[in-house]
BAGU-97175 format. One line per field, with one value per residue (C-alpha): residue in one letter; x, y, z; residue number from 0. Coordinates in steps of 0.5 Angstrom, whole numbers. Layout:
! BAGU-97175
aa: (a  ...)
x: (X  ...)
y: (Y  ...)
z: (Z  ...)
i: (NUM  ...)
! end
This chain:
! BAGU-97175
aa: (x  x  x  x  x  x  x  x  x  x  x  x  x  x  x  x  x  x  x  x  x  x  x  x  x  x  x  x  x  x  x  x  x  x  x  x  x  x  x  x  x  x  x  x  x  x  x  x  x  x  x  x  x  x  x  x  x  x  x  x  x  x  x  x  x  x  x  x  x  x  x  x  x  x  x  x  x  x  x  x  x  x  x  x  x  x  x  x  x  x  x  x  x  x  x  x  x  x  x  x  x  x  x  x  x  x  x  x  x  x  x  x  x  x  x  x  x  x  x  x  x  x  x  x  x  x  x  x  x  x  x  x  x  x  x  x  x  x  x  x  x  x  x  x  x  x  x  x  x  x  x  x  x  x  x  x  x  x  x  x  x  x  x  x  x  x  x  x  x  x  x  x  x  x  x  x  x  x  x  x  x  x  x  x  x  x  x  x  x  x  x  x  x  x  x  x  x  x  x  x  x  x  x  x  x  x  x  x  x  x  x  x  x  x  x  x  x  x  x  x  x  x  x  x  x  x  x  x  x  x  x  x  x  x  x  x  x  x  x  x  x  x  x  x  x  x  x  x  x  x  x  x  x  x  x  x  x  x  x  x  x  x  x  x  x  x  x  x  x  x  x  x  x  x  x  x  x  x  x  x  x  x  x  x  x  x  x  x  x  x  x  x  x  x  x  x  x  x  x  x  x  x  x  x  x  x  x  x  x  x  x  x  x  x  x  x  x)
x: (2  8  16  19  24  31  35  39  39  36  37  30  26  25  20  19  14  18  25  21  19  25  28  23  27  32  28  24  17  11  9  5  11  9  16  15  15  20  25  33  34  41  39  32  33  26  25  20  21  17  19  18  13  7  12  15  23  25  31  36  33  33  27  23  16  11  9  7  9  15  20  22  28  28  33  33  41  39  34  28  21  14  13  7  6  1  -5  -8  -15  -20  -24  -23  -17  -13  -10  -5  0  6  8  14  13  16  11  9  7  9  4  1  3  -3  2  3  10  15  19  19  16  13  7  2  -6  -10  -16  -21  -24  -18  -12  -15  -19  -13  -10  -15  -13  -6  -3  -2  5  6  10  8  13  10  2  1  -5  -6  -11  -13  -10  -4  3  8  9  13  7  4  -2  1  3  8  8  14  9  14  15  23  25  31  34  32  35  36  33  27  27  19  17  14  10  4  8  12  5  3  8  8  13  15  19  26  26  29  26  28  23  26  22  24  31  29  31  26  26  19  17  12  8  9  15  19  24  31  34  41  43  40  42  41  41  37  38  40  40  43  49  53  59  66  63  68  65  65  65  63  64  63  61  56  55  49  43  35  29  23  16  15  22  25  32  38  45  48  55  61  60  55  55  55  50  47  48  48  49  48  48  47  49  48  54  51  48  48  41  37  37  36  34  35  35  32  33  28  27  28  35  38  45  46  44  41  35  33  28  30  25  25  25  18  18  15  18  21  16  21  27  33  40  43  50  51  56  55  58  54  57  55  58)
y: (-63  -62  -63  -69  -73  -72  -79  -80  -78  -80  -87  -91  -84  -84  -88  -91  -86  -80  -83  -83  -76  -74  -78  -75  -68  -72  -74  -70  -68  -65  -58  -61  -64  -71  -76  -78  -86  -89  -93  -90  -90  -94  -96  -95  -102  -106  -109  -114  -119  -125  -133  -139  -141  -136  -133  -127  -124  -119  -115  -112  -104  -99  -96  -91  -93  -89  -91  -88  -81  -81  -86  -93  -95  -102  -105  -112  -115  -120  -123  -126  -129  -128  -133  -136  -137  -132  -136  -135  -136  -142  -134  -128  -125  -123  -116  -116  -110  -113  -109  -109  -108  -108  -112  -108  -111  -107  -101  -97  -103  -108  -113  -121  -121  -116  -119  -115  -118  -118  -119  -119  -116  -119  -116  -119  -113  -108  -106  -100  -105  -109  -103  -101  -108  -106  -106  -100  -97  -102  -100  -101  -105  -107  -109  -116  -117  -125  -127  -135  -141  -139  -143  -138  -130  -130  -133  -129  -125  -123  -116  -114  -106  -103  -98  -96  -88  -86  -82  -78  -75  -68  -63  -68  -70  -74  -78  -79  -83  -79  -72  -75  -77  -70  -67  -71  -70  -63  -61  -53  -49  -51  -59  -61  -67  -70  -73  -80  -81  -74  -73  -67  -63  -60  -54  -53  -45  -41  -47  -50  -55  -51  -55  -53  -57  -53  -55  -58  -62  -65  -60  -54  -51  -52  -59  -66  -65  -69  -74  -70  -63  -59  -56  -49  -46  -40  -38  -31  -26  -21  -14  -11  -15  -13  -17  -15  -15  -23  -24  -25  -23  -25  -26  -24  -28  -25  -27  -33  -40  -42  -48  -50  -51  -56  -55  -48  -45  -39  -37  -31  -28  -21  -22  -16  -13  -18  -23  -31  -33  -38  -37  -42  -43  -43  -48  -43  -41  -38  -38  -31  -30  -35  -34  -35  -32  -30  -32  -29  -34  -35  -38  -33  -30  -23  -18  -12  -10  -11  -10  -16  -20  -27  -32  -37  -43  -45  -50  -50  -53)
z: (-78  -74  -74  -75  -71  -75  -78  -77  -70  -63  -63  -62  -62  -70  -73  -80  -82  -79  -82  -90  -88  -87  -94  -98  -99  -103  -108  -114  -112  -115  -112  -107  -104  -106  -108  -115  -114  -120  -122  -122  -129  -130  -137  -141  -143  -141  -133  -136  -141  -144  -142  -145  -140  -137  -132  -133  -133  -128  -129  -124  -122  -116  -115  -110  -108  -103  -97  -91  -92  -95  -100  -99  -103  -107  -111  -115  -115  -121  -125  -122  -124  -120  -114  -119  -127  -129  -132  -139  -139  -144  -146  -146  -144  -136  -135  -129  -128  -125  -119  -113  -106  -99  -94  -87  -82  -76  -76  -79  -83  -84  -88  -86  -86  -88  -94  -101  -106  -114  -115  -120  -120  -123  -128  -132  -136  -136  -133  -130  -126  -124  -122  -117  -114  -112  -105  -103  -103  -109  -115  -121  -126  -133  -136  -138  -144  -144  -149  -148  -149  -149  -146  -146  -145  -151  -155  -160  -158  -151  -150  -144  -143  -139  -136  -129  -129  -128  -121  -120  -113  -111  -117  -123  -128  -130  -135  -138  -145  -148  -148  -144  -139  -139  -138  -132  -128  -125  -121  -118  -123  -124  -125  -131  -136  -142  -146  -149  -155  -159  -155  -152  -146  -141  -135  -131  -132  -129  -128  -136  -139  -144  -149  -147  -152  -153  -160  -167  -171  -179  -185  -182  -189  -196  -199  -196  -195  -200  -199  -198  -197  -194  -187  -186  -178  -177  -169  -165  -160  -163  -162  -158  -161  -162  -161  -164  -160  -161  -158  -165  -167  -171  -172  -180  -181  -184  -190  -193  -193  -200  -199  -193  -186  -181  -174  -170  -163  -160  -152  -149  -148  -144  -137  -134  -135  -137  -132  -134  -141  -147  -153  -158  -165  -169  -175  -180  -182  -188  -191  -189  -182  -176  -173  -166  -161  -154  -148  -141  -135  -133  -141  -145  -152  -150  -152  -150  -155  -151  -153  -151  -154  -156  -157  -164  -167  -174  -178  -186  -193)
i: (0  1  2  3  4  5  6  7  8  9  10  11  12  13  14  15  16  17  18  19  20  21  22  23  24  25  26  27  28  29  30  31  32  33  34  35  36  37  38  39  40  41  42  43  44  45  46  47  48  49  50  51  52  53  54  55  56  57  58  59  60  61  62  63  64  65  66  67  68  69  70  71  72  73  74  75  76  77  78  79  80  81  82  83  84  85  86  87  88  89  90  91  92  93  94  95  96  97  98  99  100  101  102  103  104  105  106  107  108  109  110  111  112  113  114  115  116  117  118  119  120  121  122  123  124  125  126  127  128  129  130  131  132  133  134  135  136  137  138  139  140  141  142  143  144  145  146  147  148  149  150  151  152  153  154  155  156  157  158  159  160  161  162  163  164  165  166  167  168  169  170  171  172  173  174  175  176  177  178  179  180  181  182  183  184  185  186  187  188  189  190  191  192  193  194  195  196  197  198  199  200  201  202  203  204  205  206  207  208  209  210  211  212  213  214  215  216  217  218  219  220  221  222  223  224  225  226  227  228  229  230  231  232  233  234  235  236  237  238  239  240  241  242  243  244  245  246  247  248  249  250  251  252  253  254  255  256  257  258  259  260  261  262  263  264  265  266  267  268  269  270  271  272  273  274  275  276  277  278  279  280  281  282  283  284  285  286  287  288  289  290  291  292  293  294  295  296  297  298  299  300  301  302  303  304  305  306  307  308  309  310  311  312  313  314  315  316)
! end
């Protein structure tokens, strides 16, 4: 371990190795300082598509793969396909995992050329075992399960995967499909997430993910909400608010909504004594008041009784 030449800096003493030690800062880690390889999320439309031949569609992206210390940045410009049609078996059924790789052949790359490439590896009992096939510093794209005695990857029966993780630069957030990939990623306190699946914001604290998501929405009280109801908004900054031993509080309305509410959100409002908290609120409510429990900023529900101030808005019918 020791320090890396700069980039950019001195012309010809930086190495490829010491240039991607030096990028790995700009792009999201985990706690072991690792750069989480990943496509750049432009859309969260799928890379691989199915063909009317055994060959596969890929779709423009940008990505970071991990190579030899640090990232090295991708990018397809347009639709491309695999040098080679995939090949459904006469018994049985192929696994591939369809990757993206910058060739190395300068060292410590072993490579036969330098060209980037899109290859797939190959399985004939599972995916895990075609993984284990990937060249190193390989990004993986998508799975391919081909059955036999197909003539085309849109034939029934073959299943393409979008299995690529989403990256993001240092500081933003990590798009994640769903709460096992949330799970595996386990960045340092601070990161932010957002779980594709239920719509739902994420920030790292003392070591677990606890949802942010600001807002709720839908009819968190009363009946559905019937055609031409006239909306009512109640809004304000309370007074010195108590939390009860498990973190609980609540605010009561000025005056009652006569039927249900809709949407509702509450803000701290008074900084001055408690440092940072979120407050999140609880799927409960009623049309007198609106429930919430205060969390401290290592993610655990506020145990103590603070007196703090808020800022709300309810909308109701």
């Amino acid at each position: 371990m020791t320090l890396q030449p700069s980039w950019p800096g001195v012309t010809g003493l930086t190495s490829t190795t010491a240039a991607r030690k030096d990028l790995a800062g700009l792009i999201e880690t985990d706690t072991t300082g690792t750069v989480r390889a990943g496509v750049f999320p432009a859309h969260l439309n799928a890379l691989v598509s199915a063909r009317a031949d055994l060959n596969v569609d890929i779709a423009a992206f940008q990505a970071a793969a991990v190579q030899f210390g640090g990232p090295v940045l991708l990018s397809n410009d347009g639709t491309i396909q695999l040098p080679s049609p995939l090949v459904s078996p006469t018994s049985g059924t192929n696994y591939y995992v369809i990757y993206v790789k910058q060739n190395e052949s300068t060292s410590p790359g072993t490579d036969a050329s330098n060209t980037t490439i899109v290859g797939a590896a190959l399985s004939t009992s599972s995916f895990a075992a075609a993984r284990s096939s990937l060249p190193a510093g390989a990004l993986e794209l998508a799975t391919v399960q081909m059955p036999a005695n197909k003539t085309a990857t849109n034939a029934s029966g073959v299943t393409i995967t979008q299995t690529f993780q989403y990256t993001s630069a240092e500081g933003g957030t990590v798009c994640v499909r769903n709460s096992a990939e949330l799970a595996a990623w386990t960045p340092a306190d601070g990161a932010t997430a957002y779980q594709i699946d239920a719509g739902l914001t994420w920030s790292r604290r003392a070591g677990s993910w606890v949802n942010t998501t600001p807002t709720f929405s839908g009819v968190l009280f009363g009946p559905a909400l019937p055609a031409g109801a006239v909306l009512i908004e109640k809004m304000g900054v309370t007074g010195l608010v108590a939390t009860n031993g498990s973190g609980d509080a609540s605010i009561a309305y000025p005056t009652a909504f006569p039927n249900g509410v809709l949407f509702a959100e509450v803000r701290r409002f008074d900084f001055t004594s408690l440092g940072a908290t979120s407050e999140i609120i609880n799927a409960t409510q009623s049309l007198t008041q609106l429930n919430f429990r205060v969390y401290a900023s290592n993610g655990s529900p506020l145990t103590s009784t603070p007196n703090l101030k808020y800022v709300y808005r309810v909308v109701g019918w």
